[in-house]
N, C-alpha and C positions, 0 to 999 in steps of 0.2 A: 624361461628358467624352469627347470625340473622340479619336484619337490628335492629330488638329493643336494642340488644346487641351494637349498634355500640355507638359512643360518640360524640354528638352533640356539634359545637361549638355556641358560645355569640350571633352570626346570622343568626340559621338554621331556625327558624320560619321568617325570612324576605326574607330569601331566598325562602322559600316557595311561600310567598306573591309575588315575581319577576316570581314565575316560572321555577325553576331551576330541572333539571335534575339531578338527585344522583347517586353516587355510592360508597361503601366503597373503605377508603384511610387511611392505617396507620392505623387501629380500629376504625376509625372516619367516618361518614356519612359525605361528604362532594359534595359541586354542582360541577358536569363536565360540565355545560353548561347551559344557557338562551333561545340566540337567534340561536345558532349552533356554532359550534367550530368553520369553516370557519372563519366567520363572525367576531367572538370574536379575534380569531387568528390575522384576517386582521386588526383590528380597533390596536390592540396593535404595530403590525408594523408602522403602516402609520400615529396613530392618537392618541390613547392612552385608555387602557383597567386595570381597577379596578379589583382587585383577594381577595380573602378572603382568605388565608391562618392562620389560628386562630388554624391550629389544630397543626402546628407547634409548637416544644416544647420550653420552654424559662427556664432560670436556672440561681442562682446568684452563684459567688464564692466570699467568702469575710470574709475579715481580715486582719491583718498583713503581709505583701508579698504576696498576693492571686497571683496578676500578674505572679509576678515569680515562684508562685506554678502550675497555669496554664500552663504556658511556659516551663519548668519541664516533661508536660505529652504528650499535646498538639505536633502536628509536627511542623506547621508553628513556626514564629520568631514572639514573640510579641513584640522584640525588635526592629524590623523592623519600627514600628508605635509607637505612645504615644495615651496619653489619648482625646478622640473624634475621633479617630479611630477605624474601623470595620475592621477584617481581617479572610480572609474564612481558614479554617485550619480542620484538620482531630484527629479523635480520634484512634490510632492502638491498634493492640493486638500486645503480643511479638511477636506473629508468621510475623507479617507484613501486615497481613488486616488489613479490615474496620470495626471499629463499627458502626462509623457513620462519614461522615461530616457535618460540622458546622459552623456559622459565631460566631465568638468572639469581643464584644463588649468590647473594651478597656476603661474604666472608670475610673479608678486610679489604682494609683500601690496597692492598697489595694480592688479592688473591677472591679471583672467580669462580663459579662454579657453574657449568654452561648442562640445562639436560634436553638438546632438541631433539628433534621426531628421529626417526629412524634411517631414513634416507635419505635425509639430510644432511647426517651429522658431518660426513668427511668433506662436504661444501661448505660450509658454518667456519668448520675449522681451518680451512684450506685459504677463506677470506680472511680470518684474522689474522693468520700468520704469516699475510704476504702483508699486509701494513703493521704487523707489531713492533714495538720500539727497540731498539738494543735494550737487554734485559729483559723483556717481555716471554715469558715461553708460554706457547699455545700448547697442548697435549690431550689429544684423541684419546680416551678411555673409555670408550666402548665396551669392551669388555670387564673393566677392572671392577665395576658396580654391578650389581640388581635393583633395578625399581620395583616396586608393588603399593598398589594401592588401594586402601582399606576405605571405603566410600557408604554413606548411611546415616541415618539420624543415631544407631548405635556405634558408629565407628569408634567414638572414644573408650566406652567402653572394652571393644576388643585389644586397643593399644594400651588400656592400667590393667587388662588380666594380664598383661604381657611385662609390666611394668616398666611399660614407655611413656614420655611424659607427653598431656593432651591439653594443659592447661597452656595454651598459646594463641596468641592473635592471630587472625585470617594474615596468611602469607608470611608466616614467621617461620623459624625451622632451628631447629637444636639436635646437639651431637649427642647419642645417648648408648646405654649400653644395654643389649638383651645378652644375660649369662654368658657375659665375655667376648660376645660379640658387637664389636663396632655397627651404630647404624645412624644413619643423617633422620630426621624424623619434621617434615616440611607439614603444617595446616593447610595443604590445598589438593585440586583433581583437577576432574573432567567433566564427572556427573552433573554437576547442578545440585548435589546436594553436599552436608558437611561431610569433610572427611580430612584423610592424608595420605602425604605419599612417604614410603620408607627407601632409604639408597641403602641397602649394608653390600660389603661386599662379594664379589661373584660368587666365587664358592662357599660363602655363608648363607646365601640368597636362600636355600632348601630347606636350612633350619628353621630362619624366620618365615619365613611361608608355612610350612607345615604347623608350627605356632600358632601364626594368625587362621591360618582356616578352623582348625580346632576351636577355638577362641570367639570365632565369627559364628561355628556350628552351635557352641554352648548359646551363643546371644539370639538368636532364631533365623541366624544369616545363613551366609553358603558361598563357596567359591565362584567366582563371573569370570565371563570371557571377551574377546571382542566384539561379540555380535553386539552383546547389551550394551558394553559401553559406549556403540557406535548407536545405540536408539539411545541411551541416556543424553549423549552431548547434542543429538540432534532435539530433542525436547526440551534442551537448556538452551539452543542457537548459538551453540561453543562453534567456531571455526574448524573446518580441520585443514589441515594443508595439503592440496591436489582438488579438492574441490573448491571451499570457499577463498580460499589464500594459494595467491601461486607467484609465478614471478612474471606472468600477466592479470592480476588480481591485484589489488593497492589494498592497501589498509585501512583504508578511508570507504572503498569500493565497498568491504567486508565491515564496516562500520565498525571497525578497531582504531578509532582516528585515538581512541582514552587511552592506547598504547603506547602514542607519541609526543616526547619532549617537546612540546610546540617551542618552547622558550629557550631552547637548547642550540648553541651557537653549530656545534655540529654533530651529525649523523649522516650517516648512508640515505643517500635519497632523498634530502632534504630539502634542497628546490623545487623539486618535481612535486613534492606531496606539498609544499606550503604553495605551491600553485593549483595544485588542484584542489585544496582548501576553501583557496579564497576562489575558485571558479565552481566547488561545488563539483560531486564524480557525476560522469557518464553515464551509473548506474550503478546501483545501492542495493546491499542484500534484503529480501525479507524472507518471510515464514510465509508459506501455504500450508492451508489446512483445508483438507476434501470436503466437500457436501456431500458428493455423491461416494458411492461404493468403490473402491480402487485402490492398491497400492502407488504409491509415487516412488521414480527412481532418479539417478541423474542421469542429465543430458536432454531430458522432453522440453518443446517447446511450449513457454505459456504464452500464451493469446489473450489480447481482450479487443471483440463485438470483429473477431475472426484475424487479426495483426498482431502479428509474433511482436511480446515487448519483452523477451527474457527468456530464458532459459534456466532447468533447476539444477542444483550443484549438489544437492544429495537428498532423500528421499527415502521412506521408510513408512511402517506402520506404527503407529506409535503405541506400544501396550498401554500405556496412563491414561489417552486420551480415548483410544481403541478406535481409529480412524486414520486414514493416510494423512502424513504429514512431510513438508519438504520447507528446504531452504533453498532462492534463487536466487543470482542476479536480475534485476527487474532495470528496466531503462529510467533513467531519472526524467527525461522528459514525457512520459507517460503519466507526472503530475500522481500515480497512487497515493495511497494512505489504508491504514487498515481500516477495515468492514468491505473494501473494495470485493468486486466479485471479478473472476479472471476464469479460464480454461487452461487445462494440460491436455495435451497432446499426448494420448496414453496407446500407443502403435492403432492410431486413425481414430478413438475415442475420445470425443471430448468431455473431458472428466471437471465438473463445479468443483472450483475451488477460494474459499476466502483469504485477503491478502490478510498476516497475522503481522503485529511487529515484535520478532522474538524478544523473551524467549515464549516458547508453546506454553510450559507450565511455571508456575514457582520457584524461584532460584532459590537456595538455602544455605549457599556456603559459607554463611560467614555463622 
C-alpha cells in the first residue's frame, strides 16, 4: 500500500504543521515522532507526553442485554466492574487466539463501548454482529471519535488545566465537557505509567489536542509519537497485537491468562484456553535484556548452549534502561526462569542476553 493508500486521521494536517515524522500503522499514516523518540520517550516517564492515537478503532454494542451479550464473547468478566468502568479484555477465535485485544467501555447494561487496535476493528465488529441477538446493533465508528492520550506522572495535571476531571479510579472513565465540547475521559494507556485516554469527537479531536499539547508544554511535557509509545509499552511488557497476540498466539502464551473469565460459563475460545490452562502453554512470553552491546528486533532466534528455544516478538533499545531490550516467545519446556542467561541471533552474532520476567521497568498506573 502507498503512503496515498494509507488513512489519515482528524490531526494529520496539524501534525504536519508540528513536524512529525510518518510511517504507516494499522493502514493508517500516522506520526512516529516530533522531537526524537529519546526525547519523547523521556518527557513521558519523568514529565508527561500527549500521543494521537485516532487511528484506533471505536465501536458501540447496544440494546437490550448488550452487556451480557458482550460478556457472552468477550474473555475478560464484565461482571467484574459496572457501569463507568473500562476493562481491557480479548477477542478469541475457537481455536484459542487473538483477533484482537481491546478496552471495553462499560456504559450500561444495555450499551458498550468497544476501542480496538486499528486493523482490527472491522473484524471485532464483523464477529459480533454475526452472533448479536435480535435487538442487539453492533456499529463500526471508526471515524465518529478521536482518541489521545495524555500519559506521565504529570498527566493529571494537564487534564485540570483543561478542566477535565482526574480524580478517578485506575480503569474508570467519565463523560465530561472541555468548552462545549463533548469528551469520554477513561484513567488508563499504554505506557506503564499514570495517565488517560480522551475519546471527543472527530472533528473536535484538533481543538482538544492543541489544548492538551499547550497544557502538557506549560507542565514541562511535549507532544509523543509512535516510535515512543512503542519503547514505552515494550519497557512495561504491554502486548501489542501482530507480535505478542495473534490469532496464532493465546493469551495464556502472552501471559494474559488475568484477562479471562475463568469462571465464566461462556466466551469465544473457551475450551481450548481452559485446556490449555490446565495442560500449561507450549510457550510463555518473557523479556530479554542485552549483556552485550546490540539492538534487538523481531523475529531473531534465541538460543541457549546453541538450540533455538524461542523466538523474539519485538525488540528495541530501551532509553530508561539504555541497553537492547526484547520480548519473546520462549518454549515452556526449556524449564527457564529469570536470571537465566540465553543468546539472540543478531544477523550470525550471538548477542548475551538475561531472561527478564516483564515488566523491564516499574509499572505506575494506578
Amino acid at each position: 500500500m502507498s503512503t496515498a493508500e494509507h488513512q489519515h486521521g482528524p490531526l494529520h494536517d496539524l501534525h504536519v504543521e508540528l513536524g512529525a515524522t510518518f510511517a504507516p500503522f494499522g493502514g493508517w499514516e500516522m506520526p512516529v515522532s516530533y522531537a526524537g523518540v529519546v526525547a519523547e520517550h523521556t518527557a513521558v516517564r519523568e514529565t508527561v507526553g500527549v500521543f494521537d492515537v485516532s487511528h484506533l478503532g471505536k465501536a458501540s454494542v447496544v440494546g437490550p442485554g448488550a452487556a451480557d451479550f458482550v460478556n457472552a464473547c468477550l474473555t475478560n468478566d464484565l461482571g467484574r466492574i459496572g457501569p463507568g468502568k473500562a476493562q481491557y479484555t480479548l477477542c478469541a477465535t475457537d481455536s484459542g487466539g487473538v483477533i484482537d485485544d481491546l478496552i471495553a467501555y462499560f456504559v450500561t447494561d444495555d450499551e458498550v463501548f468497544l476501542v480496538p487496535n486499528a486493523a482490527n476493528t472491522a473484524a471485532v465488529v464483523a464477529e459480533l454482529a454475526a452472533q448479536a441477538p435480535d435487538g442487539v446493533t453492533v456499529t463500526d465508528l471508526h471515524r465518529d471519535y478521536g482518541v489521545l492520550a495524555v500519559q506521565g506522572p504529570r498527566s493529571a495535571d494537564v487534564l485540570g488545566a483543561l478542566g477535565l476531571p482526574t480524580d478517578m479510579d485506575y480503569m474508570a472513565f467519565a463523560d465530561a465537557d472541555f468548552e462545549g465540547v463533548p469528551v469520554r475521559v477513561c484513567r488508563t494507556g499504554y505506557t506503564g505509567e499514570r495517565g488517560f485516554e480522551l475519546l471527543p469527537r472527530w472533528d473536535d479531536t484538533a481543538a482538544v489536542f492543541r489544548a492538551l499539547v499547550a497544557a502538557a508544554e506549560q507542565a514541562g511535557g511535549q507532544v509523543a509519537g509512535l516510535g515512543a509509545r512503542d519503547t514505552l509499552r515494550t519497557e512495561a511488557g504491554y502486548p501489542l497485537h501482530g507480535h505478542e497476540l495473534s490469532t496464532e498466539i493465546s493469551p495464556l502464551e502472552a501471559r494474559c491468562g488475568w484477562a479471562i473469565g475463568w469462571k465464566k460459563p461462556r466466551f469465544w475460545g473457551r475450551d481450548v484456553l481452559l485446556a490449555q490452562k490446565e495442560a500449561g502453554p507450549a510457550r510463555t512470553m518473557w523479556g530479554l535484556r542485552a549483556l552485550d552491546r546490540g539492538v534487538l528486533r523481531q523475529g531473531l532466534s534465541v538460543l541457549r548452549d546453541g538450540v533455538v528455544v524461542g523466538e523474539t516478538t519485538s525488540g528495541t533499545f530501551s532509553p530508561t534502561l539504555k541497553v537492547g531490550i526484547a520480548l519473546a516467545l520462549l518454549d515452556s519446556s526449556a524449564g527457564l526462569a529469570a536470571g537465566d542467561e540465553l543468546t539472540v541471533d543478531v544477523r550470525g552474532r550471538a548477542l548475551r542476553c538475561e531472561v527478564v520476567a516483564p515488566p523491564f521497568v516499574p509499572v505506575r498506573t494506578r
